[in-house]
PyMOL Python script that loads the backbone (N, CA, C, O; Angstrom):
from pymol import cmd

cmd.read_pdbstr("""\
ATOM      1  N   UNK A   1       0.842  -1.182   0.000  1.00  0.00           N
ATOM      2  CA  UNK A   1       0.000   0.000   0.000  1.00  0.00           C
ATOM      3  C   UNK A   1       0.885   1.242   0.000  1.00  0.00           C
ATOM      4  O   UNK A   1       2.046   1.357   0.393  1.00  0.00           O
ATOM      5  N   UNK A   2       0.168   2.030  -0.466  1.00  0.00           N
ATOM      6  CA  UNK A   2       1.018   4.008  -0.545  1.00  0.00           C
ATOM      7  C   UNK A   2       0.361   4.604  -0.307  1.00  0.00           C
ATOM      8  O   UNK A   2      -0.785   4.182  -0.154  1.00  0.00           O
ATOM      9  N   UNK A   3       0.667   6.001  -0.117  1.00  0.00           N
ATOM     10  CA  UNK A   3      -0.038   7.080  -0.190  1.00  0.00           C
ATOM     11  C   UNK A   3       0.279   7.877  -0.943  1.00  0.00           C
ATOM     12  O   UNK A   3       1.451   8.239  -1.041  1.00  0.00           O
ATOM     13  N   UNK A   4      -1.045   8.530  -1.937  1.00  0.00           N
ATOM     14  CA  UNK A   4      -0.654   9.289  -3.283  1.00  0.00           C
ATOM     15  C   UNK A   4      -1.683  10.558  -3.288  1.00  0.00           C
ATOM     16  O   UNK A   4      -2.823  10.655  -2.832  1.00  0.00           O
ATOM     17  N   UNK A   5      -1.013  11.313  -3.843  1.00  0.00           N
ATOM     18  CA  UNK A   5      -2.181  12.231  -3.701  1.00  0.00           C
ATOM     19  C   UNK A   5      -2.417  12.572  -5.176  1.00  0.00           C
ATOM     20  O   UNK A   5      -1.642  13.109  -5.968  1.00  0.00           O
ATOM     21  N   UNK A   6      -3.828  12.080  -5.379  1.00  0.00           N
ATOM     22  CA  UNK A   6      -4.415  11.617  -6.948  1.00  0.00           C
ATOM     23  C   UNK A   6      -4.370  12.964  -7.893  1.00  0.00           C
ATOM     24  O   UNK A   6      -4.051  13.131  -9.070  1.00  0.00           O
ATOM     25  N   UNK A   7      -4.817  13.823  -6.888  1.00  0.00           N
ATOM     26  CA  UNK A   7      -4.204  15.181  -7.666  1.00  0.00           C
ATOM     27  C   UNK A   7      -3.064  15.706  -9.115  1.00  0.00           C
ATOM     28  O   UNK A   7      -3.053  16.236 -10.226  1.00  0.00           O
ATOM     29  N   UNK A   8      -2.198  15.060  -8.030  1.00  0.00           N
ATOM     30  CA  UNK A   8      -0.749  15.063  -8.973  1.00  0.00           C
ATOM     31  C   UNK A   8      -0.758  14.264 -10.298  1.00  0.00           C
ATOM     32  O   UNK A   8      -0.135  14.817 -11.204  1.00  0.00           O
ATOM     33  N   UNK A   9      -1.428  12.886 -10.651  1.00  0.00           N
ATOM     34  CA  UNK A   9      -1.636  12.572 -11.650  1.00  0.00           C
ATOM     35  C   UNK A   9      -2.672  13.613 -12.666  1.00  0.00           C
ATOM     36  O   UNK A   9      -2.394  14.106 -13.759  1.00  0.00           O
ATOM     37  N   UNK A  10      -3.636  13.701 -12.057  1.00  0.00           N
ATOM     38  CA  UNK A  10      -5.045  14.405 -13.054  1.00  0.00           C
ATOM     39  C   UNK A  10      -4.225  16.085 -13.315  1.00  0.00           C
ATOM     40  O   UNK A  10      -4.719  16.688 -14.268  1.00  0.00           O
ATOM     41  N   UNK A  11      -3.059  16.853 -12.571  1.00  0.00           N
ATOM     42  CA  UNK A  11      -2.901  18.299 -12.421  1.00  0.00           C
ATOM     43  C   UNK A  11      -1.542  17.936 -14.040  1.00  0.00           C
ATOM     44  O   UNK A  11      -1.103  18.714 -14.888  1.00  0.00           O
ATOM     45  N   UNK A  12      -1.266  16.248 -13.785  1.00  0.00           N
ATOM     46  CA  UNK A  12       0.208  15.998 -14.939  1.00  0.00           C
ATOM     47  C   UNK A  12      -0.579  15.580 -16.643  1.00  0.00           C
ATOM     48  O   UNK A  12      -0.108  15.880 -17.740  1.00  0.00           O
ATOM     49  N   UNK A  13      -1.867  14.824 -16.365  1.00  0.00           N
ATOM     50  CA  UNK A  13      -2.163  14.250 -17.877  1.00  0.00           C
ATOM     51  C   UNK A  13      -3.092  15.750 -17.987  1.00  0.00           C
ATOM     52  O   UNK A  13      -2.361  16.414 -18.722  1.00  0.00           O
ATOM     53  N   UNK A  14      -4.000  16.416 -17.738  1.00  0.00           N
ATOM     54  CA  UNK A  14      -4.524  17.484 -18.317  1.00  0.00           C
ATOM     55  C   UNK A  14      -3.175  18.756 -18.864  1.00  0.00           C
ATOM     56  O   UNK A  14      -3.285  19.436 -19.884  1.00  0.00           O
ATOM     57  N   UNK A  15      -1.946  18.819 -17.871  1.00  0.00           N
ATOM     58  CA  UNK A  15      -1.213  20.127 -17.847  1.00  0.00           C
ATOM     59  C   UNK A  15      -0.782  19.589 -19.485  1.00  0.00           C
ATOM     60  O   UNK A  15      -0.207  20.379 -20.234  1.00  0.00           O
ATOM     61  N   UNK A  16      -0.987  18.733 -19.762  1.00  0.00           N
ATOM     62  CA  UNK A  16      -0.127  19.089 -21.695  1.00  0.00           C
ATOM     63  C   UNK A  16      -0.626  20.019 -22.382  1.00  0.00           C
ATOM     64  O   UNK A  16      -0.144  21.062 -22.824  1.00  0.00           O
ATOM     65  N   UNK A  17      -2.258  19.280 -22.476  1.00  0.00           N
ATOM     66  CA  UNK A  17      -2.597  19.989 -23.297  1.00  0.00           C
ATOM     67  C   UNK A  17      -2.813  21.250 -22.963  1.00  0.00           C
ATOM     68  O   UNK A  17      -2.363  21.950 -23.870  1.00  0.00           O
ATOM     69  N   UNK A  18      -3.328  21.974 -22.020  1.00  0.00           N
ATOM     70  CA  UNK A  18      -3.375  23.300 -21.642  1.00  0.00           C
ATOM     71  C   UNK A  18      -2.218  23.952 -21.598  1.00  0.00           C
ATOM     72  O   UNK A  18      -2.349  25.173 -21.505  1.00  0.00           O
ATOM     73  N   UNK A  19      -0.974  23.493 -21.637  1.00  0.00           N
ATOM     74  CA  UNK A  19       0.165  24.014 -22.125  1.00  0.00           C
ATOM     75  C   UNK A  19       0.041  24.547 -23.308  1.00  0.00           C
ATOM     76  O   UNK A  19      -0.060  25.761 -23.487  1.00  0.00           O
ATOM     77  N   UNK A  20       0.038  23.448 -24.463  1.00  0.00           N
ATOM     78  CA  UNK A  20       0.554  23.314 -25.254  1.00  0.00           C
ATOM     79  C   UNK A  20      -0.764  24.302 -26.022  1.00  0.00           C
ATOM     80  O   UNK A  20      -0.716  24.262 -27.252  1.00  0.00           O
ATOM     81  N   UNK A  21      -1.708  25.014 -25.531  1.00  0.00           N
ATOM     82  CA  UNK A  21      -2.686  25.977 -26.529  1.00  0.00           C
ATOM     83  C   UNK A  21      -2.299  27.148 -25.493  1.00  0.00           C
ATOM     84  O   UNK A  21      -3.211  27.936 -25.245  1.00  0.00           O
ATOM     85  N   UNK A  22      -1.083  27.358 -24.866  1.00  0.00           N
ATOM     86  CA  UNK A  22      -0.816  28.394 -23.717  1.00  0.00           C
ATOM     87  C   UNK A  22       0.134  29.307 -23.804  1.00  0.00           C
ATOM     88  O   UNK A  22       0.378  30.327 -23.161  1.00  0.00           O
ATOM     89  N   UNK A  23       0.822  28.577 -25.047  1.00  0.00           N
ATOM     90  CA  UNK A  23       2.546  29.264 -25.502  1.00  0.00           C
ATOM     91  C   UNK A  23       3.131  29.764 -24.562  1.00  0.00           C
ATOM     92  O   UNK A  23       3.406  30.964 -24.606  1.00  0.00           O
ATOM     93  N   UNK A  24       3.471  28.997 -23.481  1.00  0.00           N
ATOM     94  CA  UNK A  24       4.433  29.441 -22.433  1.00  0.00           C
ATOM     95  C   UNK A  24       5.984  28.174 -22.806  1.00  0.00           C
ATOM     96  O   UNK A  24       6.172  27.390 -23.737  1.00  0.00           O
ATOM     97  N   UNK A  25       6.660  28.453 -21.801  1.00  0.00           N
ATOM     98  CA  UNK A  25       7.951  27.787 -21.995  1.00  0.00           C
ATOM     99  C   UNK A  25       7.516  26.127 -20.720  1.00  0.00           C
ATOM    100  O   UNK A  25       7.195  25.854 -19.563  1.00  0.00           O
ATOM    101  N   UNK A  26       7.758  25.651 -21.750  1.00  0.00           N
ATOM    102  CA  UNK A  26       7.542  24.081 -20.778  1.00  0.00           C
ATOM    103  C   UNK A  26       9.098  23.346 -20.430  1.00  0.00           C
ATOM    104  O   UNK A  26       9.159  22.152 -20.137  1.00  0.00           O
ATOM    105  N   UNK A  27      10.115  24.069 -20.491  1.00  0.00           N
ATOM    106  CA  UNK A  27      11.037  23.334 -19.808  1.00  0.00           C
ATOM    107  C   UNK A  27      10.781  22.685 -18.528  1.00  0.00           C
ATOM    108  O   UNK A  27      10.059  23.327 -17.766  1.00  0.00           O
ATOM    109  N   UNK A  28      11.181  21.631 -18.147  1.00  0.00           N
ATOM    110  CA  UNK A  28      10.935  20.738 -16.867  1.00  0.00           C
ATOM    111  C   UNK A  28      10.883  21.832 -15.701  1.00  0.00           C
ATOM    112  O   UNK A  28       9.999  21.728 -14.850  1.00  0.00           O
ATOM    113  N   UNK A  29      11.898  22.980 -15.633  1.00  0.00           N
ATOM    114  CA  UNK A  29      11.161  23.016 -14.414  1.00  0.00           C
ATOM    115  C   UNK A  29      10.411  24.309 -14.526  1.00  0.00           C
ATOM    116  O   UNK A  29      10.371  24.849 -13.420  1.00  0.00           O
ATOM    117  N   UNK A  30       9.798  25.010 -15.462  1.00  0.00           N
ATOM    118  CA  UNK A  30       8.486  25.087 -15.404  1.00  0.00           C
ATOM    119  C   UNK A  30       7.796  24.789 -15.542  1.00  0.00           C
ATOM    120  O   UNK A  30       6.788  25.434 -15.253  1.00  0.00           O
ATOM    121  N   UNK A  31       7.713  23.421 -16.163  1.00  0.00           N
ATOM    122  CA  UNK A  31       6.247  22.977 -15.832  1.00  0.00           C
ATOM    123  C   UNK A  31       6.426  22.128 -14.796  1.00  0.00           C
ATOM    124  O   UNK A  31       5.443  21.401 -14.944  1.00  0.00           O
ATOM    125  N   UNK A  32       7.125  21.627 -13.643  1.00  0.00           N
ATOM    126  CA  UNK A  32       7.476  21.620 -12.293  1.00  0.00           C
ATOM    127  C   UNK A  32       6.938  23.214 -11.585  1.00  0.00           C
ATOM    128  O   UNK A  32       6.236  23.143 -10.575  1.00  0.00           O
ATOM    129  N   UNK A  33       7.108  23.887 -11.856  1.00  0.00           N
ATOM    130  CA  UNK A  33       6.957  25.348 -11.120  1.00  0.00           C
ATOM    131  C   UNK A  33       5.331  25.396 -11.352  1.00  0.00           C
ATOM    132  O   UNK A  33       4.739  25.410 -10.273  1.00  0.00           O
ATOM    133  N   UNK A  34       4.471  25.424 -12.491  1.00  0.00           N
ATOM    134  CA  UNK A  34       2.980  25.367 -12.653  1.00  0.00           C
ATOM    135  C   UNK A  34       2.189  24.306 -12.169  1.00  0.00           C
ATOM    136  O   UNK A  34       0.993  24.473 -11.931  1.00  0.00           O
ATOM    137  N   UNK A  35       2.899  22.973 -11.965  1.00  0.00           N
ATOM    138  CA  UNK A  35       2.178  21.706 -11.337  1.00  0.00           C
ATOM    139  C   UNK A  35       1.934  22.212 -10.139  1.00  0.00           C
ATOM    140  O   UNK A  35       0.855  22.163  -9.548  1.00  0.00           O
ATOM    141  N   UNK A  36       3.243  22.858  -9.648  1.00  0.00           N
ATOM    142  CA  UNK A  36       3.593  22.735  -7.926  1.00  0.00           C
ATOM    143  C   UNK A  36       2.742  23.836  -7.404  1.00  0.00           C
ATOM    144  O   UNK A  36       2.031  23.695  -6.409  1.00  0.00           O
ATOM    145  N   UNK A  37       2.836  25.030  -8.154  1.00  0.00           N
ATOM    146  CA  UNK A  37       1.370  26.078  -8.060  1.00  0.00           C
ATOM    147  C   UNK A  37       0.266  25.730  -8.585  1.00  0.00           C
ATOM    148  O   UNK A  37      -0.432  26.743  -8.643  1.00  0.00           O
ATOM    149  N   UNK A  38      -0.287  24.828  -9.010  1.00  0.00           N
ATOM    150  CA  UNK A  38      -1.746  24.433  -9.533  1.00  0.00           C
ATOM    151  C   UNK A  38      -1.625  23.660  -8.381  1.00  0.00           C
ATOM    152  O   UNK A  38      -2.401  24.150  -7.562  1.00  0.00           O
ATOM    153  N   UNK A  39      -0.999  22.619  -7.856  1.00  0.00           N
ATOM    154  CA  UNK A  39      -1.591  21.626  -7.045  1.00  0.00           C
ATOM    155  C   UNK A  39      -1.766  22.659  -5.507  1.00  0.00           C
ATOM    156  O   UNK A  39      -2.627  22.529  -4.637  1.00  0.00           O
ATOM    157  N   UNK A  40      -0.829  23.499  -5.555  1.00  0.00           N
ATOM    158  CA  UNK A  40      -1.101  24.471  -4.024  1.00  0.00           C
ATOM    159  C   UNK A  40      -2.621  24.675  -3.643  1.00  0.00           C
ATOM    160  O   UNK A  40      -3.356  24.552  -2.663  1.00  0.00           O
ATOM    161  N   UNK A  41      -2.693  25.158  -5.312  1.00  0.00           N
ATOM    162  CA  UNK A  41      -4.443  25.841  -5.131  1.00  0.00           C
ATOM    163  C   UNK A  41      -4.975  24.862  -5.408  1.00  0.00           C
ATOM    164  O   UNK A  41      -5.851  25.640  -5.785  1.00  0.00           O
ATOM    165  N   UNK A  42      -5.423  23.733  -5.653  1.00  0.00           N
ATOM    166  CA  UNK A  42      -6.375  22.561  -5.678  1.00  0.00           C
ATOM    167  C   UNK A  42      -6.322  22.069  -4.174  1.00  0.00           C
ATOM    168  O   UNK A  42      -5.437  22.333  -3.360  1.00  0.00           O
ATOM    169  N   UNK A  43      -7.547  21.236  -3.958  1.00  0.00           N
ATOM    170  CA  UNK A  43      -7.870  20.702  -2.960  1.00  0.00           C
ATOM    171  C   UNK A  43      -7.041  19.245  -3.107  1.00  0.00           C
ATOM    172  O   UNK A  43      -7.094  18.719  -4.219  1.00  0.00           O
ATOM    173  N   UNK A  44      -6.351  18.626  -2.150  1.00  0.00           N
ATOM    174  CA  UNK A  44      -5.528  17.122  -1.792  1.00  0.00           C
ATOM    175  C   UNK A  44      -6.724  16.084  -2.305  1.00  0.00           C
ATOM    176  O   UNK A  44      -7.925  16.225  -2.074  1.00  0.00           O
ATOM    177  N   UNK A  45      -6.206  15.188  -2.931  1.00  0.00           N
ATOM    178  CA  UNK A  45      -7.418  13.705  -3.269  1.00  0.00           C
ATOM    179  C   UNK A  45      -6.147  12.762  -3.005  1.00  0.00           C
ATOM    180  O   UNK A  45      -5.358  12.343  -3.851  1.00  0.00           O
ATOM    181  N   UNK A  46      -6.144  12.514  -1.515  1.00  0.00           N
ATOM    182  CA  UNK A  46      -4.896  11.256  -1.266  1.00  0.00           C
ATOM    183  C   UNK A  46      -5.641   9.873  -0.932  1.00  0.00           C
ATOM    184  O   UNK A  46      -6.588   9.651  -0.177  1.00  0.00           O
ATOM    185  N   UNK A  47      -4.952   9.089  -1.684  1.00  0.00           N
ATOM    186  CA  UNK A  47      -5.943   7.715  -1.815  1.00  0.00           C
ATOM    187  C   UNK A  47      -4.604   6.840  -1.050  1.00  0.00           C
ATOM    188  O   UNK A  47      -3.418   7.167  -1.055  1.00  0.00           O
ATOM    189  N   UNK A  48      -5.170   5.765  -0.478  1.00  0.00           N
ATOM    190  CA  UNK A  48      -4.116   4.651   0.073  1.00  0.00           C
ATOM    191  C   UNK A  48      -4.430   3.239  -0.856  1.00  0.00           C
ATOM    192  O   UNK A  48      -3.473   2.562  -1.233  1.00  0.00           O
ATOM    193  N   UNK A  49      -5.981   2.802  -1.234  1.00  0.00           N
ATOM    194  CA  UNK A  49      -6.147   1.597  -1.443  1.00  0.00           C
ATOM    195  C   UNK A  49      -6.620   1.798  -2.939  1.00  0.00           C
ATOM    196  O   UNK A  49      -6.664   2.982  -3.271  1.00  0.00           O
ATOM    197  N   UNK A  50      -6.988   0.871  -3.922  1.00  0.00           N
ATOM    198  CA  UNK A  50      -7.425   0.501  -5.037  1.00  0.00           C
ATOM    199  C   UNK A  50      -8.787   0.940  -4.747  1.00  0.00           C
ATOM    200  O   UNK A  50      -8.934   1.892  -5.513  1.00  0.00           O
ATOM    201  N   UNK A  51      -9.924   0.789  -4.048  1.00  0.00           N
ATOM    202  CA  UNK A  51     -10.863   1.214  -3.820  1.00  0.00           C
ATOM    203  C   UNK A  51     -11.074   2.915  -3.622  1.00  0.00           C
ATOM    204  O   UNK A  51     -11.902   3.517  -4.306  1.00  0.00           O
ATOM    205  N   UNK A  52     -10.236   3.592  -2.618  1.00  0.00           N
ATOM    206  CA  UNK A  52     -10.008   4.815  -2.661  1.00  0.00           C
ATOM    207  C   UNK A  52      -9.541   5.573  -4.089  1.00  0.00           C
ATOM    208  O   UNK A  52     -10.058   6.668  -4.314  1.00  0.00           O
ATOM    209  N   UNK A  53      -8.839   5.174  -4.802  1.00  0.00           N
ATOM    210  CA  UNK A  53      -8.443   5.362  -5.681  1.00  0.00           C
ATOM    211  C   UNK A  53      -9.294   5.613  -7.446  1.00  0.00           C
ATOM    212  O   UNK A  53      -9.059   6.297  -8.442  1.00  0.00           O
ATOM    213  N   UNK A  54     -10.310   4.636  -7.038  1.00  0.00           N
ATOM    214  CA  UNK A  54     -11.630   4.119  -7.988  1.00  0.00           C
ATOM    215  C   UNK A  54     -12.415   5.501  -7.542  1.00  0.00           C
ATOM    216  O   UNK A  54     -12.827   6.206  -8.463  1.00  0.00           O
ATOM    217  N   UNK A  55     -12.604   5.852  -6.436  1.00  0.00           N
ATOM    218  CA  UNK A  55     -13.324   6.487  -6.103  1.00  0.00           C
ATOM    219  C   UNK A  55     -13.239   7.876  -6.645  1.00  0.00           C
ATOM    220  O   UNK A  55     -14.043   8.414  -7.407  1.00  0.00           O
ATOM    221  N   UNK A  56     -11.865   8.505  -6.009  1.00  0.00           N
ATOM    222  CA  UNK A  56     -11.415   9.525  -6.616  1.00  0.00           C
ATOM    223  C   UNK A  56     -11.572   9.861  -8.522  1.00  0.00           C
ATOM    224  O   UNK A  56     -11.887  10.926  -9.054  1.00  0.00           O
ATOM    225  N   UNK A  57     -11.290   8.790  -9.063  1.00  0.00           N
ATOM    226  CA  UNK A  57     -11.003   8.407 -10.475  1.00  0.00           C
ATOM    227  C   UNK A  57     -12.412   9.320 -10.753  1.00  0.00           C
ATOM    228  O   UNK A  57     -12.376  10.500 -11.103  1.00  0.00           O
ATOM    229  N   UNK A  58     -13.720   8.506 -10.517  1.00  0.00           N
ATOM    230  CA  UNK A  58     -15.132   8.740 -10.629  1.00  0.00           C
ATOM    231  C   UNK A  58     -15.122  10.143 -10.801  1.00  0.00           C
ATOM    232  O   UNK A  58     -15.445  10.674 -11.863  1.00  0.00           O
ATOM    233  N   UNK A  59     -14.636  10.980  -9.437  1.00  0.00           N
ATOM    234  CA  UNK A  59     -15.076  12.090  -8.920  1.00  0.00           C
ATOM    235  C   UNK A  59     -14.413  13.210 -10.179  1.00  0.00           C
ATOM    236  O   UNK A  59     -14.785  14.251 -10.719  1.00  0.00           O
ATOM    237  N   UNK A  60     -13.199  12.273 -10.256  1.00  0.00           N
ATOM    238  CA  UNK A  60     -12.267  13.275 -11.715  1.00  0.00           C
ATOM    239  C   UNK A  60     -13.099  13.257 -12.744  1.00  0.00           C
ATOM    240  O   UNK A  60     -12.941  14.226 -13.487  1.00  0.00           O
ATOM    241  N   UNK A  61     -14.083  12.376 -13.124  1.00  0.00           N
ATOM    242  CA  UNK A  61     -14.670  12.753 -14.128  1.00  0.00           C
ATOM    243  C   UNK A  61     -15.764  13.758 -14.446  1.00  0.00           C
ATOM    244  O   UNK A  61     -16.143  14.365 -15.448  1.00  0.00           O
ATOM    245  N   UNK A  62     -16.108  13.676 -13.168  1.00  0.00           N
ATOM    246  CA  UNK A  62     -17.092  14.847 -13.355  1.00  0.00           C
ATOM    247  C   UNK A  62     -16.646  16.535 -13.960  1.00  0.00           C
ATOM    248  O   UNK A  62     -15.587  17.065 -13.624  1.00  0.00           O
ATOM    249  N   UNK A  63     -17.634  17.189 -14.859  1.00  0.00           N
ATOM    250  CA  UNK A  63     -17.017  18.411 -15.433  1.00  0.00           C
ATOM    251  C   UNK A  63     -16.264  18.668 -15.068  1.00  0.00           C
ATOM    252  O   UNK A  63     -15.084  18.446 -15.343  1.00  0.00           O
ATOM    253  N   UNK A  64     -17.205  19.746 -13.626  1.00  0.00           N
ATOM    254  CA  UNK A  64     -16.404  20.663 -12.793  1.00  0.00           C
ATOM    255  C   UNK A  64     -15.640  20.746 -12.430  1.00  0.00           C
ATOM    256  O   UNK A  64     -15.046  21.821 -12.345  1.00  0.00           O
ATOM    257  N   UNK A  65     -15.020  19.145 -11.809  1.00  0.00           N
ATOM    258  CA  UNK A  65     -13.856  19.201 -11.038  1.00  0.00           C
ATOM    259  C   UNK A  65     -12.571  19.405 -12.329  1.00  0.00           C
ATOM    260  O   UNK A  65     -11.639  20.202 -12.223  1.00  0.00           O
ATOM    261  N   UNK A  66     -12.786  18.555 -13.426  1.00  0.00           N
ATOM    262  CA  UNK A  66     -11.797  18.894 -14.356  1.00  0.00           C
ATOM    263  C   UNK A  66     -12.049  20.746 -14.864  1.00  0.00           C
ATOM    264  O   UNK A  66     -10.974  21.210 -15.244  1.00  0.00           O
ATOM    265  N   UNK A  67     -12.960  21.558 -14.909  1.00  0.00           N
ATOM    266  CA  UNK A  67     -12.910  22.986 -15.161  1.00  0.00           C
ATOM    267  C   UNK A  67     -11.691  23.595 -13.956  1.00  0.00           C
ATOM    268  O   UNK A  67     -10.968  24.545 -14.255  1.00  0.00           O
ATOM    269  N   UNK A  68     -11.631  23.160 -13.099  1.00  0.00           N
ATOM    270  CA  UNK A  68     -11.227  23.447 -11.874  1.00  0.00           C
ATOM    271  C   UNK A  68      -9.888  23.506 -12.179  1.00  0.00           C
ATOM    272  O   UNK A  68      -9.186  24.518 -12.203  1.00  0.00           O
ATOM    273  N   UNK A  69      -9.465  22.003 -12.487  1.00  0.00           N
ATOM    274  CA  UNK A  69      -8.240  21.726 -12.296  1.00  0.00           C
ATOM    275  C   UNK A  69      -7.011  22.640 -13.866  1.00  0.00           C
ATOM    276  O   UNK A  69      -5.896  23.162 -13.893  1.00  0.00           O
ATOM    277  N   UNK A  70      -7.915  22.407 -14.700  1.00  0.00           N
ATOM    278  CA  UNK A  70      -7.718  23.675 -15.880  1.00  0.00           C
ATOM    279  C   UNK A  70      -7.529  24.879 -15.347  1.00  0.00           C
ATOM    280  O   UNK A  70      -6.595  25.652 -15.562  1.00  0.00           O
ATOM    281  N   UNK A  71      -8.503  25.021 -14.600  1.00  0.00           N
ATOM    282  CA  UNK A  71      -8.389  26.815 -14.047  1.00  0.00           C
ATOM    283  C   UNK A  71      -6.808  27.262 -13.261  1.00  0.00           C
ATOM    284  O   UNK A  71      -5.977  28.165 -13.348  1.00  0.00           O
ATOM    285  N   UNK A  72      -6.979  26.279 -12.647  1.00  0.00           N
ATOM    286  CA  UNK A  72      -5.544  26.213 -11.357  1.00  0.00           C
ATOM    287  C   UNK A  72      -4.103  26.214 -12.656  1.00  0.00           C
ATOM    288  O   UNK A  72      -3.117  26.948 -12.590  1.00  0.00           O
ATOM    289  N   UNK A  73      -4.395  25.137 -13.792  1.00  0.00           N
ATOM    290  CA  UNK A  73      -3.236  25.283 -14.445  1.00  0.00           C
ATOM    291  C   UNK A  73      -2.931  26.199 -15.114  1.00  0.00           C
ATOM    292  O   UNK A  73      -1.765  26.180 -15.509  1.00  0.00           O
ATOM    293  N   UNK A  74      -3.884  27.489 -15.574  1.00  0.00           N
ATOM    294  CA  UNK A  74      -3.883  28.354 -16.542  1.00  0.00           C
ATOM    295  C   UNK A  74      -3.256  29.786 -15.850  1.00  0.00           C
ATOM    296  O   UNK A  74      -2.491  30.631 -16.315  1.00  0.00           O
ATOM    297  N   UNK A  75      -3.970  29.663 -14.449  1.00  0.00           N
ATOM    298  CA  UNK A  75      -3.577  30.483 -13.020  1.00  0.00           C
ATOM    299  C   UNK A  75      -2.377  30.425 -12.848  1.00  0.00           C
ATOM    300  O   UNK A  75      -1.784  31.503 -12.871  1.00  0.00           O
ATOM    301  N   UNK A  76      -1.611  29.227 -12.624  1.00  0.00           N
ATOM    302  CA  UNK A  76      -0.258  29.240 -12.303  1.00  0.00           C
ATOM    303  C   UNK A  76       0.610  29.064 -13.349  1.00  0.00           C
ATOM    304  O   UNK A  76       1.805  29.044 -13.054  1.00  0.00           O
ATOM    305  N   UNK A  77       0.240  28.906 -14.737  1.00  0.00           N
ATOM    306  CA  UNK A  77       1.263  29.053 -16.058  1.00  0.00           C
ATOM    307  C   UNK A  77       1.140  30.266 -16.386  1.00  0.00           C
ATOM    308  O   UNK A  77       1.926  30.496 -17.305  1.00  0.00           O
ATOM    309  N   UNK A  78       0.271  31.594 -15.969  1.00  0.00           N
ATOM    310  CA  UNK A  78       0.205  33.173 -16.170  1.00  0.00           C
ATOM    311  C   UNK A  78       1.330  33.279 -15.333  1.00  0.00           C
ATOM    312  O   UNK A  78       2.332  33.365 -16.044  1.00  0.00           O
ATOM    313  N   UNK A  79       1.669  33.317 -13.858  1.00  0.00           N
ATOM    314  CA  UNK A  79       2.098  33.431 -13.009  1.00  0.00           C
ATOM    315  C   UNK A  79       3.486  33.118 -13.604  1.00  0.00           C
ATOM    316  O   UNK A  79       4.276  34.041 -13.799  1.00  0.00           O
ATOM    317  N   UNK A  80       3.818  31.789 -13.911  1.00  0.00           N
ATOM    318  CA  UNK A  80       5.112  31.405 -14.254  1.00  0.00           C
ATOM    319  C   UNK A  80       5.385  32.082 -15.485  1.00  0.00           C
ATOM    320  O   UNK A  80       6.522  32.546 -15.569  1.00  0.00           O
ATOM    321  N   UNK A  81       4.607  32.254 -16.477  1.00  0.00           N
ATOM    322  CA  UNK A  81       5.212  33.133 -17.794  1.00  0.00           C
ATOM    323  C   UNK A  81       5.724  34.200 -17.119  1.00  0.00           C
ATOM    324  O   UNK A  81       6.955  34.179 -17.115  1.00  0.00           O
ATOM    325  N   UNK A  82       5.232  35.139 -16.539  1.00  0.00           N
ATOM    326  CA  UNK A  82       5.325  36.321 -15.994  1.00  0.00           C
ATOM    327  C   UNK A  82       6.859  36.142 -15.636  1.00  0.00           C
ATOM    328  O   UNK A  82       7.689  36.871 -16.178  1.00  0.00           O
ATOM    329  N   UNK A  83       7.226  35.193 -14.741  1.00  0.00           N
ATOM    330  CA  UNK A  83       8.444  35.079 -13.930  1.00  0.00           C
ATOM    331  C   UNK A  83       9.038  33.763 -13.979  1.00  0.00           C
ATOM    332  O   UNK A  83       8.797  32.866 -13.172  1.00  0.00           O
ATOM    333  N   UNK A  84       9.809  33.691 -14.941  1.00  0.00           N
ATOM    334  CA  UNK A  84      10.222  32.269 -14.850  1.00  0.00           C
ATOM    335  C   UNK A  84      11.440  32.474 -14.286  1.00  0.00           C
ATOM    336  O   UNK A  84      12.140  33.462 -14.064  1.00  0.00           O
ATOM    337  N   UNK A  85      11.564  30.725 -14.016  1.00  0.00           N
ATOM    338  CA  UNK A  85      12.963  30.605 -12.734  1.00  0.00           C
ATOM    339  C   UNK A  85      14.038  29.669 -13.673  1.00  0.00           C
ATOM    340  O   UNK A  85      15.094  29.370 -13.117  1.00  0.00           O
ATOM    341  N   UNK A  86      13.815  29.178 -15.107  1.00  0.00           N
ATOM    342  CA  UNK A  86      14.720  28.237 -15.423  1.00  0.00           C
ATOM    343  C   UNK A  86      16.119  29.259 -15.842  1.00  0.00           C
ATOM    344  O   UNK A  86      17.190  28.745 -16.165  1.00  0.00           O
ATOM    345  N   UNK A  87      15.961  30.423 -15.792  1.00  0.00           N
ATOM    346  CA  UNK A  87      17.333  30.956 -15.730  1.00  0.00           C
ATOM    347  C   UNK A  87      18.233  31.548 -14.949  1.00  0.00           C
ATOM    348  O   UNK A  87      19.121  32.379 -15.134  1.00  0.00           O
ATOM    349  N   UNK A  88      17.658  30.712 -13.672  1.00  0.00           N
ATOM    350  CA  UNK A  88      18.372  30.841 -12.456  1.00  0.00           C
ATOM    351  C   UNK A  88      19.400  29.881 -12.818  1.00  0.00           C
ATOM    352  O   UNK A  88      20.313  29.628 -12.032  1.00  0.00           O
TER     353      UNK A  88
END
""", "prot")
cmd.dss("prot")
cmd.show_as("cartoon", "prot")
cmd.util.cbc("prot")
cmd.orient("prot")
């Protein structure tokens, strides 16, 4: 058993494409820098079991929660265009 917080998958397979119609710079660690600020502002979905996990899955499908999770990525890839850190 683990603990995962389901978030991080659904904030990694949606962030492509909303990248990629976003024309920002997707070097690794900005789009490390927009995950890590989208997942701040999203609510935790930490699952331990296969059942928990099913559950969450469900809940991802619904619209809203995916409008949501779009919103958070579009929020924090403005943010990171604005100020990027990969040339630190």
């Amino acid at each position: 058993m683990y603990l995962k917080n389901y978030m991080e998958a659904v904030v990694f397979n949606l962030m492509d494409g909303v990248l990629k119609d976003f024309n920002c710079c997707t070097c690794k660690k900005c789009t490390l820098d927009i995950a890590a600020l989208a997942l701040n502002d999203l609510p935790s979905k930490y699952v331990v079991t296969e059942k928990g996990e099913v559950y969450v899955k469900i809940k991802a499908l619904q619209q809203q929660f995916e409008v949501d999770v779009i919103s958070a990525i579009i929020k924090a890839a403005v943010i990171v265009k604005r100020n990027p850190r990969h040339d630190e």
